[in-house]
C-alpha angles and dihedrals in degrees: 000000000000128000114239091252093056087063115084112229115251103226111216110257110257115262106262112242126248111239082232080065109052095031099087095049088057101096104229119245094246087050088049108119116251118259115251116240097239088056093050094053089053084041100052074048100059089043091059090052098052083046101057098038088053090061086255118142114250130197110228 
């Protein structure tokens, strides 16, 4: 038989959290900050890609 020290511990699992919450702490989509330019234009960028690796037609 073990000693108790040889047992590792079992930790209780965390109390899930209500959306109610969490809710308050999301950001909402209109309080969203805007998007720099510089980071639209690498954005659009990304996008084309995505596009053209996935067999979609893409305008120059």
């Amino acid at each position: 038989m073990k000693s108790l020290r040889e047992i590792p511990r079992l930790k209780p699992p965390p109390t899930p959290l209500r959306l109610s919450e969490i809710a308050p702490t999301i950001p909402k989509y209109e309080e969203a900050e805007e998007i720099a330019p510089e980071e639209q234009g690498l954005l659009a960028r990304i996008k084309r890609l995505f596009k053209r690796k996935s067999g979609e037609v893409v305008p120059a």
